[in-house]
PALUM-244135 format. One record per residue (C-alpha): residue in three letters; z negated, x negated, y negated; residue number from 1. Coordinates in steps of 0.2 Angstrom, whole numbers, plus 5000, padded with zeros to 4 digits. Example, Ala and Ser with C-alpha at 12.3 -4.5 7.8 and 13.67 -1.06 7.14 Angstrom:
BEGIN
R, residuo, pz, px, py, num
R, ALA, 4961, 4938, 5022, 1
R, SER, 4964, 4932, 5005, 2
//
This chain:
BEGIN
R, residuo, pz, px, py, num
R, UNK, 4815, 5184, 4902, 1
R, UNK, 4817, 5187, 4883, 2
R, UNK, 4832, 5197, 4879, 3
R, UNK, 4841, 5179, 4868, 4
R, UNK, 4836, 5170, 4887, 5
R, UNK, 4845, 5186, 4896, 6
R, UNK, 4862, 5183, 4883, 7
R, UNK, 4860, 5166, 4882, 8
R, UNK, 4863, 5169, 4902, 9
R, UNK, 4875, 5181, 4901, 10
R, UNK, 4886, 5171, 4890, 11
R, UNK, 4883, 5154, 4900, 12
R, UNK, 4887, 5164, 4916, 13
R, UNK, 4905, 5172, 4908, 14
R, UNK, 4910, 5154, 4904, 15
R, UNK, 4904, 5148, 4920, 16
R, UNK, 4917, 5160, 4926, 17
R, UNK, 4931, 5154, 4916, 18
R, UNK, 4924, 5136, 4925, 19
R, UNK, 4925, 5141, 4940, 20
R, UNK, 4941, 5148, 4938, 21
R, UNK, 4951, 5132, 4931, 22
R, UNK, 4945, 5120, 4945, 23
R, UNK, 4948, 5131, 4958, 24
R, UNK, 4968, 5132, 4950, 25
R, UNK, 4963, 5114, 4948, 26
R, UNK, 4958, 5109, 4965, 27
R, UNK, 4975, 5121, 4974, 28
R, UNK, 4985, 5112, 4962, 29
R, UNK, 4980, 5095, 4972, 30
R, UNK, 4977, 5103, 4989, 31
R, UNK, 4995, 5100, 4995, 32
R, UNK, 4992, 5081, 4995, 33
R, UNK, 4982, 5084, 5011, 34
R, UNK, 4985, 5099, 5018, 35
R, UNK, 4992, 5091, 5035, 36
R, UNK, 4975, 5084, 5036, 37
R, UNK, 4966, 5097, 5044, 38
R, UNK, 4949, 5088, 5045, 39
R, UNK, 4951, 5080, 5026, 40
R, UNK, 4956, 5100, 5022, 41
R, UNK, 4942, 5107, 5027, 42
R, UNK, 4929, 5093, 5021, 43
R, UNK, 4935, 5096, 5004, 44
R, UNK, 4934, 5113, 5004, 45
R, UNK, 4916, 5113, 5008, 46
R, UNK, 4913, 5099, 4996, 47
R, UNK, 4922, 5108, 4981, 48
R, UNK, 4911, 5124, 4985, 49
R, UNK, 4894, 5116, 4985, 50
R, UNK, 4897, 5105, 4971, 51
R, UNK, 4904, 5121, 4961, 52
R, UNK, 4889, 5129, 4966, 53
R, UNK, 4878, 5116, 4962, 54
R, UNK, 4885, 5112, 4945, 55
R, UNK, 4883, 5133, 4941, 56
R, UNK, 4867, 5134, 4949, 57
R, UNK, 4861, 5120, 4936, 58
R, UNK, 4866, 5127, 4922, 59
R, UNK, 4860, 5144, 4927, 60
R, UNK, 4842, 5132, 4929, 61
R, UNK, 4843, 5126, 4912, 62
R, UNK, 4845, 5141, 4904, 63
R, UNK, 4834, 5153, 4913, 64
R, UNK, 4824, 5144, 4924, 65
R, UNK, 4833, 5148, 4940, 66
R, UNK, 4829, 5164, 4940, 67
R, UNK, 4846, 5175, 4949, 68
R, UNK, 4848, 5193, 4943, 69
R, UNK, 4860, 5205, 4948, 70
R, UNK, 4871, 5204, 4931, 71
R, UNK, 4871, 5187, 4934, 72
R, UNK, 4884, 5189, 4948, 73
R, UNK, 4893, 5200, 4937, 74
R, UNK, 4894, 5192, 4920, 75
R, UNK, 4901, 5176, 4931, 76
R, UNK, 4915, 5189, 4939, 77
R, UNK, 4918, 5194, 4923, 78
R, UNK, 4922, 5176, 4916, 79
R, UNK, 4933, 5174, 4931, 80
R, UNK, 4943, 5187, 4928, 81
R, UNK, 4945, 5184, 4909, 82
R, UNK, 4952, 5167, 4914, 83
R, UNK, 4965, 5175, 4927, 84
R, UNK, 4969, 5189, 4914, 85
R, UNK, 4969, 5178, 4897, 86
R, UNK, 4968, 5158, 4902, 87
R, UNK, 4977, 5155, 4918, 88
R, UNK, 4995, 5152, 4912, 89
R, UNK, 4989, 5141, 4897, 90
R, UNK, 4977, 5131, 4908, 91
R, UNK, 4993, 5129, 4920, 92
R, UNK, 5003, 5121, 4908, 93
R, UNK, 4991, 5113, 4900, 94
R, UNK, 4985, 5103, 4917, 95
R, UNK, 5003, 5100, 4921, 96
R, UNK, 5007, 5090, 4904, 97
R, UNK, 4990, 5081, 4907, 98
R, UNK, 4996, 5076, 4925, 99
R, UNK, 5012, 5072, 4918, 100
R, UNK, 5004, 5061, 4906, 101
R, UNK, 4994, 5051, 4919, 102
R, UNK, 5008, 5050, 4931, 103
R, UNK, 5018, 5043, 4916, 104
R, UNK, 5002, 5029, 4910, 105
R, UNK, 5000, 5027, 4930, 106
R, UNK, 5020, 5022, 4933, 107
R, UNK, 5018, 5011, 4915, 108
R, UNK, 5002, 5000, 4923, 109
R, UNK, 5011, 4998, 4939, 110
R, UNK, 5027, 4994, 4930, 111
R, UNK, 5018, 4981, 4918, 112
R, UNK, 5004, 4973, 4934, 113
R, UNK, 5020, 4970, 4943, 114
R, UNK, 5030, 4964, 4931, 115
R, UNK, 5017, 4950, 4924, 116
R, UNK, 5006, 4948, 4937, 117
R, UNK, 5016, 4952, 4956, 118
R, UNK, 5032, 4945, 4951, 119
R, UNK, 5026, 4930, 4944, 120
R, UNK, 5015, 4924, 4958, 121
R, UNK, 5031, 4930, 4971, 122
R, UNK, 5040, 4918, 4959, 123
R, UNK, 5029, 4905, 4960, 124
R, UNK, 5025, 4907, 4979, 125
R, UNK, 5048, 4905, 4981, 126
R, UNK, 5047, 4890, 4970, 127
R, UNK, 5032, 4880, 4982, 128
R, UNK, 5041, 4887, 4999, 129
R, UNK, 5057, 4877, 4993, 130
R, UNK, 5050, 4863, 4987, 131
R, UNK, 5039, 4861, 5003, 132
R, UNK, 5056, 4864, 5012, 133
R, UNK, 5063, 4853, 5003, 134
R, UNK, 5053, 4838, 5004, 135
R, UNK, 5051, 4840, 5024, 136
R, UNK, 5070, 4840, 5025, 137
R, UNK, 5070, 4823, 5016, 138
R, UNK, 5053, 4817, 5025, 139
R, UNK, 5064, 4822, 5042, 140
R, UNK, 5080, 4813, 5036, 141
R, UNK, 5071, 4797, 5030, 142
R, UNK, 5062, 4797, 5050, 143
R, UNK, 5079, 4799, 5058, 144
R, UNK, 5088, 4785, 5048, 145
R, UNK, 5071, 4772, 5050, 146
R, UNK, 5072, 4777, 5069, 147
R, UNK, 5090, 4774, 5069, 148
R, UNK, 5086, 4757, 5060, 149
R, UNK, 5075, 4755, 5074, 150
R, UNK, 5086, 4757, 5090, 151
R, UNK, 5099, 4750, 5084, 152
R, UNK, 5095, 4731, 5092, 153
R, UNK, 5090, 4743, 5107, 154
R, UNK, 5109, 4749, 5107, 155
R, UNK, 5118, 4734, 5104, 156
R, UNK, 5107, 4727, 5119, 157
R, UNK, 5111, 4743, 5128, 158
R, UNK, 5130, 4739, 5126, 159
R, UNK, 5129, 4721, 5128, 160
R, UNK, 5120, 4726, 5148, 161
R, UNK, 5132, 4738, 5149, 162
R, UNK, 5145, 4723, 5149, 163
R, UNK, 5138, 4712, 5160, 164
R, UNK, 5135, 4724, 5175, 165
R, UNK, 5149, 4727, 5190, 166
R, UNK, 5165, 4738, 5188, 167
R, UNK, 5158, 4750, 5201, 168
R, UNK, 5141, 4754, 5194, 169
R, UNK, 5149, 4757, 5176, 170
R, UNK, 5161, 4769, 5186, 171
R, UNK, 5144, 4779, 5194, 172
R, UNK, 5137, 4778, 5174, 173
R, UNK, 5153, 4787, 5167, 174
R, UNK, 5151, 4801, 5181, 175
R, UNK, 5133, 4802, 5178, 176
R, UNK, 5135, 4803, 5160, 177
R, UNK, 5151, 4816, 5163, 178
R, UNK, 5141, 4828, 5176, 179
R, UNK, 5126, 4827, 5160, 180
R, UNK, 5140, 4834, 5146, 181
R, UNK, 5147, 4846, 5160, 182
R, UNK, 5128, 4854, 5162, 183
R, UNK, 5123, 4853, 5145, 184
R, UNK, 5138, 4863, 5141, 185
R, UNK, 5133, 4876, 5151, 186
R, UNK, 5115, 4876, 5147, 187
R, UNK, 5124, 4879, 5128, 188
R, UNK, 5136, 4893, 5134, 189
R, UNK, 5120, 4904, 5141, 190
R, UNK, 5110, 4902, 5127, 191
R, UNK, 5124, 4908, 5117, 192
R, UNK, 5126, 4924, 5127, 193
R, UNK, 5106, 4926, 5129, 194
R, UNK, 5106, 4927, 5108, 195
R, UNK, 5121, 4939, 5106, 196
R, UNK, 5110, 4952, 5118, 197
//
């Protein structure tokens, strides 16, 4: 390597560093959102290591080839600790107004999708139900009063029988229709007491 290609390196390697450092912070910063996931936990990890060292180990390809020297490990210790000494608590606050920011736009999105398009269609949806409520009611109501319409020769020729049969077998209708009320009551009674359990 030509001594530019060995700075060139060196000062690719120091900012690599600082890199290195701010997605770490990044990446604890978001770790609490599944830390009770211990598999999830440790998948990420793993996954924020070899992408890391992926992403360094390409740069370090375009600069030099690939080639790994000693000082290599030390120019990219040495970024890291320039970002811990000089960065960290300006990076912090920096990735907690940006956050705040997102959370913000985030809360304003949801605030406007479910204001112009959630409520509508819940609107709409209320509207339908009670129209189709609605017209079954009046569909229902319109059947009984034809079906009354209907019976009604049936119940006048009911009565009219009713007349013409014997004192004693009226008597056995009363008590039969008396012994139906009594059980029907009942029937009412333990439904009653089954809904209140």
């Amino acid at each position: 390597m030509t001594l530019e290609v060995q700075f060139l390196t060196m000062i690719s390697m120091v900012f690599c560093g600082i890199y290195l450092g701010a997605m770490y912070d990044t990446f604890r910063r978001f770790s609490p959102y599944w830390k009770r996931r211990k598999v999830l936990t440790y998948f990420l990890e793993i996954l924020f290591w070899l992408v890391q060292t992926a992403i360094i180990f390409y740069i370090l390809y375009r600069v030099n080839d690939g080639e790994v020297r000693f000082y290599i490990f030390l120019a990219g210790l040495l970024g890291f600790s320039m970002y811990q000494a000089l960065v960290k608590s300006i990076y912090l606050r920096m990735l907690e107004q940006i956050i705040r920011v997102i959370a913000s736009i985030y809360r304003f999105l949801s605030r406007m999708v479910e204001a112009l398009l959630i409520k509508p269609i819940i609107w709409m949806f209320t509207v339908i139900m009670t129209i189709v409520l609605w017209l079954i009611h009046t569909i229902w109501k319109i059947l009984l009063m034809f079906l009354r319409i209907l019976l009604l020769p049936l119940k006048w020729l009911g009565k009219l029988i009713y007349h013409l049969l014997p004192k004693s077998f009226q008597n056995y209708l009363h008590q039969l229709a008396g012994f139906y009320s009594k059980m029907k009551n009942i029937v009412m009674r333990g439904v009653k007491k089954f809904r209140r359990r």
